[in-house]
N, C-alpha and C positions, 0 to 999 in steps of 0.2 A: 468363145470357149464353150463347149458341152460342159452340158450340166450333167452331173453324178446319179447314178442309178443305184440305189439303192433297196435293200430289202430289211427293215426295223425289225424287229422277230421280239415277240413276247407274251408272254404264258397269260395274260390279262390285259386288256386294251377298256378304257371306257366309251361307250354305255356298254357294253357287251358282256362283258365280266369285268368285277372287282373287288375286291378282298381289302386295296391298300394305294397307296400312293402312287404306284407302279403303273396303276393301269391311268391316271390322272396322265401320266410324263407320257406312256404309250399313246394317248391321244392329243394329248396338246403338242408334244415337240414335233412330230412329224406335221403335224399342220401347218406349225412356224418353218421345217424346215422346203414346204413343199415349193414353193415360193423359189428358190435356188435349187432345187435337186427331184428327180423325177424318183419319188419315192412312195414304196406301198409296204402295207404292213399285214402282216402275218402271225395269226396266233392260233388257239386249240378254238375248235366249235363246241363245246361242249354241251351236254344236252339239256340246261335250264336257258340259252339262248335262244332267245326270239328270233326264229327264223324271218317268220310272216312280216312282223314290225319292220324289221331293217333291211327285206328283199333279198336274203342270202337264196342266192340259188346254188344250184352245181353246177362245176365248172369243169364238167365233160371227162373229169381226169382222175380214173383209180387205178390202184396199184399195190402193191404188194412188200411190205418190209421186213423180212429176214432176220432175226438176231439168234442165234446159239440153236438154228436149225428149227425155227417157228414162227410162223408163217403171220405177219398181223396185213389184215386188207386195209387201207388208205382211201378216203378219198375228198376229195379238193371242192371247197366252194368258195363266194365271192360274191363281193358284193361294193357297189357304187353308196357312200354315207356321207352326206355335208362335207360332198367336191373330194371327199376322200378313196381310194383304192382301198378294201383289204381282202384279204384273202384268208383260209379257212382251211383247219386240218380236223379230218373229222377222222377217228378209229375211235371204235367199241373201248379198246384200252384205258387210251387217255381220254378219251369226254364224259362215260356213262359213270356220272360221279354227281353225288349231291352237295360235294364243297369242289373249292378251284386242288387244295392242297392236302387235305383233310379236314377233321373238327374243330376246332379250336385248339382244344389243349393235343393235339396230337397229330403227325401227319399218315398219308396214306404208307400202309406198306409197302407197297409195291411202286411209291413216287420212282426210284429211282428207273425200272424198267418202263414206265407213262412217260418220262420227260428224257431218255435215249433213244424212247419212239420217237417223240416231238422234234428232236437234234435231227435224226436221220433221215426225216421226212423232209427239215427242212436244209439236208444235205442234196437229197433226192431235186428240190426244186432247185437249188444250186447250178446244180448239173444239168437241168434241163432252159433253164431260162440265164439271162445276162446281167450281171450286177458287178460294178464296180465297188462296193462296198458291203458288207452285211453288218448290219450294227444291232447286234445281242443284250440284252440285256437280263440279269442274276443267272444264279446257277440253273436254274429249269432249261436254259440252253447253253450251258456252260462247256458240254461235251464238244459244240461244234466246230470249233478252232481244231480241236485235236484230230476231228475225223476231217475236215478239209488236209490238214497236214499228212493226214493218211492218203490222201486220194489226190494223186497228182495232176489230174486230170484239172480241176478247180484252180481257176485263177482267184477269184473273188478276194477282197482284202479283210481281212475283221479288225469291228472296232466292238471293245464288251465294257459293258457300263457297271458297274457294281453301286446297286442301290441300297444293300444294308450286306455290310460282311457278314452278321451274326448269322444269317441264313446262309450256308455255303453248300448243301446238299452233299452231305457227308454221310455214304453207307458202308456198309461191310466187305469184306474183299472179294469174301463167293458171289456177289452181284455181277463181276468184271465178268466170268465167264456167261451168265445170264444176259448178258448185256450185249456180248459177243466182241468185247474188247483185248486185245492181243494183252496179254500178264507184263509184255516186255516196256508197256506205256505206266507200270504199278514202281514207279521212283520217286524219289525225292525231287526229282527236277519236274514231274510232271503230274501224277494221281494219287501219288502215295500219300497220307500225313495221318500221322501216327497209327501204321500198320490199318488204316481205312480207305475209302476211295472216297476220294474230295472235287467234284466236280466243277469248282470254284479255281481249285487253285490248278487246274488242269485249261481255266481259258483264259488265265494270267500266264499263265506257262507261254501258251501259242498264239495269242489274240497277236495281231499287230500294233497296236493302240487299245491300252487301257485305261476308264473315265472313270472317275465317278462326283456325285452331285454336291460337291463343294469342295471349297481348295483349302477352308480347313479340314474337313473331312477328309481328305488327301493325305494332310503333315499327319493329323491322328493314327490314322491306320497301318501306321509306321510306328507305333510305338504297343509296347507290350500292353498298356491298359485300353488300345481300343481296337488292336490287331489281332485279333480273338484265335491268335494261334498262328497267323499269315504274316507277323510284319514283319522276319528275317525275308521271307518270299517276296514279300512286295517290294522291299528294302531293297533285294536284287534285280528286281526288274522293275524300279524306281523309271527309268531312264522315259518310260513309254507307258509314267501313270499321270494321269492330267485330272485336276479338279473343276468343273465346271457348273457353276450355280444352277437348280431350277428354277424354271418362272412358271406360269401358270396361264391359261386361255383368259385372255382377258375379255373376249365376248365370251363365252361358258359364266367366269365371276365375272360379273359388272355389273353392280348392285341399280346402275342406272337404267339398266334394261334386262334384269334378271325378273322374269313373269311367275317365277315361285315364292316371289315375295307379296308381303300383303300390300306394300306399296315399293314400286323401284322408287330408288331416290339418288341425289347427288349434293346431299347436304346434311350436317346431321340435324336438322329440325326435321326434314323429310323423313331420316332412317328412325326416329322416335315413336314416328306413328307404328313402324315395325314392333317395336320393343313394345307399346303398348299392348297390340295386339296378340303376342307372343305371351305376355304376360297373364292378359285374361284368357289364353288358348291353356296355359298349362295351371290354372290356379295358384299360380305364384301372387303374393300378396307386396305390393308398394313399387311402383314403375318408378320412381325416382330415383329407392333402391339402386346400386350401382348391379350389373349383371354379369355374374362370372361364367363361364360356359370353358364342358371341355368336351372334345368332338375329338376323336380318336379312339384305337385299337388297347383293348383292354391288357396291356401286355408290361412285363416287368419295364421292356428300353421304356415303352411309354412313360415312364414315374409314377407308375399306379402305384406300388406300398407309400411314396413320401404322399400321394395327394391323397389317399384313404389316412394316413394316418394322422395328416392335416384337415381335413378336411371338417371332424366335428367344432375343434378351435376357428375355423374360416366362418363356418354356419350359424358360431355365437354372435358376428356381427352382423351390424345392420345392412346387411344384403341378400342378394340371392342368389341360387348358382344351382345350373342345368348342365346335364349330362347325357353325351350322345356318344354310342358305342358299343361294342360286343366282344367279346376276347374267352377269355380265360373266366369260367365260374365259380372261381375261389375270390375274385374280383369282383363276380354281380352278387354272391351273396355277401362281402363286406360293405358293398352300398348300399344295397335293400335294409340293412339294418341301420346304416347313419341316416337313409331318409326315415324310415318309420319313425326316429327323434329328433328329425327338423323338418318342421314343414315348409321352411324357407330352398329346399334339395328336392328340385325335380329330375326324374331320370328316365331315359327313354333308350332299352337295351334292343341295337339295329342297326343294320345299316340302312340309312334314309339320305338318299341324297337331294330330294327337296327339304327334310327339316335341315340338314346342318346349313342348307343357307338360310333359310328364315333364321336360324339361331346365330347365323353372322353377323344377319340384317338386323338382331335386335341384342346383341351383346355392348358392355360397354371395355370389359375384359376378359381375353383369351389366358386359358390355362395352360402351358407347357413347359411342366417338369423334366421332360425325357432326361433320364440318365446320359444316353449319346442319344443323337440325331443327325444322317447323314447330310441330311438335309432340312427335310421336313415343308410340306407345304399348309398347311393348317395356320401356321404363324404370317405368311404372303399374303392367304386369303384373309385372315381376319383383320388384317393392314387392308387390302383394299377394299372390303365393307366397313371401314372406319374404326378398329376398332384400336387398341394398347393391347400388344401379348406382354403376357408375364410367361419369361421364358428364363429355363438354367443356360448359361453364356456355353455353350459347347456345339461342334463341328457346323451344320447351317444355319444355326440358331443363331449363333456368333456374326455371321458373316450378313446376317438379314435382317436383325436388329440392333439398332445401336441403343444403349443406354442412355432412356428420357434427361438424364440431368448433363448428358450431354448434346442437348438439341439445338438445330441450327436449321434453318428452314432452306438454307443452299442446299444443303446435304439433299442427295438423291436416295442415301438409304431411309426404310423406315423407322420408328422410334420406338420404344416400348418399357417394361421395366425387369432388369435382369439380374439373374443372381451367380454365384460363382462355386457355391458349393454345395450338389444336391443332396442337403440336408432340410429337415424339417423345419431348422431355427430359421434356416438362410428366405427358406421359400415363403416361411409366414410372417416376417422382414419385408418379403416384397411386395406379400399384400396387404400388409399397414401400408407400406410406402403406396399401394395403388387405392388405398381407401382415402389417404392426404390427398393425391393426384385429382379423384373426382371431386372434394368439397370443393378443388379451385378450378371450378367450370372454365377460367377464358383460356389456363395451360392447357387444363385436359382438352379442350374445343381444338385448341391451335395443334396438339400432335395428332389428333383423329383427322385433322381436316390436310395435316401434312402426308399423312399415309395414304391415306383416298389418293392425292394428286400424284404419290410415285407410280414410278413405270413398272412394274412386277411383270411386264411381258417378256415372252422366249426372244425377242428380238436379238438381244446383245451376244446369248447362248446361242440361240441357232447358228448362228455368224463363228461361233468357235466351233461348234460340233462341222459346219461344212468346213473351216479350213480344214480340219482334221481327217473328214474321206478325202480331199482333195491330196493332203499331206500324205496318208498310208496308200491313194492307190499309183503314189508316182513309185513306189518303193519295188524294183526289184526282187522277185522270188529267190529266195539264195538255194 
């Protein structure tokens, strides 16, 4: 049997750009999937990419995209990365930007015409190269389902993943002719919602196969408090939505052979030396101290108001707690002032992707409040550097940690301790319950040492994502 040709498309791929967990899945799943399917991936070059570093050259091929009678030049590079294919859209447009989307608290103006460019470039390579599958992923390439459906010429199948609904790339209706989209695709069945243009619910409209990263996060988004305006839409076109769990590179986190730590380890005497080190690196005071760490996007779904508003009652006890992150600045100056009255709160506003794993390598508890979470990978990783997440039971969070008191060393998932209503009371409930957990070293020892040993690799996923091109490209053009 041939294996599937494939084209991944995504506005963020790791190392290359990243903003968020999207570009983690853009590099780790096609990895897992390349092993069964001949697949390369494609996304923006934008202009804080390291050419020289990753040997992107050009790939001999420009050209020219049209929208509403104006002219944008294209052009194509590529490049060979750890046994990987990817490919490269460069335009003045969409790359010469100092963020992937905008600022933090704000996005670009003109996103929606930068990522109809991005769509129609990678309609253009559609057209000119052979793919049995294109597998899209959030609204930055949301449009493309609609313009294959335009363009008969295209066989290719789509498969569109939705990694967070809240983000659905919602603009104003004068963009359509800016865009150069026919006003006749502005309905209820396809772009419209509520008198805007929704570029999300326009590739649930036409995708063939609609995913997204977990199968509670699935049931959720069907219901009015997490289907953020879409769950009568989704509700309808239930029939071709599928939830499938993230995993995570498990060479990338392998705390056994991860060279950014101060010592790789596979045990947790060995991961201590980490934590000590860590300890005296940020003047944090008492390594016996239990260590609370939280490593994420400064952002409301995050549960930043419940962990700032918790957070000076957390700091009275006898531990410590470090934070890795950047978002929103109404959020870094409510920390800057909880730490200026604990010296026990270190805080480091960044994206650092060698500290968050030393701070893997040396945490004994993960923090994760999220209001929702489609998924989330931060609670994976800090299961396989050994740690206990303290996480609210909701959409992946649910589905990837089970509740320490109910532990069972059969079990394949990992263990953690969780709460059910994101609430301040509920949350500082679970960390008395996670301060009890450490006094009793040989429990706590036995669910660190059970989380280490699961499997949190794309294995069992990739294996659902191939049957899925395999399932949409036998399917008939109607």
């Amino acid at each position: 049997m041939l294996k599937p040709s494939v084209l991944f498309v995504s506005s963020e791929v790791y190392p290359f750009a990243k903003s968020g967990g999207l570009a983690d899945i853009a590099h780790s799943l096609p990895r897992a999937l390349s092993k069964d399917c001949n697949i390369e991936v494609i996304m923006p070059l934008y202009s804080f990419v390291n050419r020289k570093t990753y040997n992107i050259v050009p790939a001999n091929e420009s050209f020219n995209i049209s929208m509403n009678g104006i002219v944008y030049p294209v052009e194509l590079y590529k490049c060979l990365f750890e046994g990987m294919s990817y490919r490269f859209i460069y335009s003045s447009l969409l790359c010469d930007r100092d963020f992937l989307y905008g600022p933090p608290d704000s996005g670009y103006e003109d996103n929606a015409l930068r990522f109809a460019l991005f769509s129609r470039v990678i309609i253009r390579v559609l057209k000119e190269n052979s793919y049995d599958v294109v597998h899209l992923n959030d609204w930055q390439c949301g449009l493309v389902p609609l313009l294959i459906k335009e363009d008969k010429s295209i066989n290719t199948k789509t498969l569109f993943t939705i990694h967070n609904l809240s983000y659905q790339g919602v603009f104003d209706y004068e963009v359509l002719q800016t865009l150069g989209i026919d006003s006749k695709y502005f309905t209820m069945e396809c772009l419209e919602f509520y008198g805007r243009v929704n570029f999300i619910k326009a590739a649930i409209a036409d995708a063939d196969m609609v995913t997204t990263v977990s199968p509670s996060y699935a049931k959720e988004i069907l219901t009015p408090e997490f289907g953020c305006g879409l769950e009568g839409f989704l509700s309808h076109h239930q029939e071709k939505l599928v939830g499938i769990i993230n995993g995570i590179d498990t060479e990338h986190f392998s705390p056994s052979k991860d060279k950014r730590l101060e010592k790789p380890y596979s045990d947790l005497k060995a991961k201590a030396t980490n934590k000590s080190a860590y300890i005296k690196a940020t003047k944090l005071k008492g390594v016996r101290k239990p260590l609370f760490v939280f490593i994420g996007r400064f952002a409301w779904q995050k549960g930043m108001d419940l962990l700032i508003e918790a957070l000076p009652i957390i700091a009275s006890y006898e531990c410590n707690i470090a934070i890795l992150g950047d978002g929103e600045e109404k959020y870094h100056m409510a920390l800057r002032e909880i730490a200026k009255e604990n010296s026990n709160v270190h805080l480091s506003f960044a994206y650092d992707e060698s500290l968050s794993h030393r701070m893997y390598a040396s945490a004994d508890f993960l923090l994760m409040p999220s209001l929702f979470e489609p998924c989330g990978l931060s609670q994976i990783i800090a299961m396989a550097y050994g740690e206990v997440p303290i996480v609210h039971r909701v959409g992946g969070l649910s589905d990837t940690v089970k509740d320490y008191n109910d532990f069972d060393a059969k079990k394949a998932k990992g263990f953690g301790i969780t709460f059910d209503k994101p609430s301040v009371d509920a949350f500082l409930k679970a960390i008395d319950e996670a301060m009890k957990l450490y006094e009793n070293k040989s429990i706590y020892n036995k669910i660190a040492k059970h989380n280490m040993a699961c499997d949190f690799s794309w294995q069992e996923s990739a294996m659902s994502y191939l049957n899925l091109y395999e399932k949409i490209s036998k399917k008939e053009n109607l």
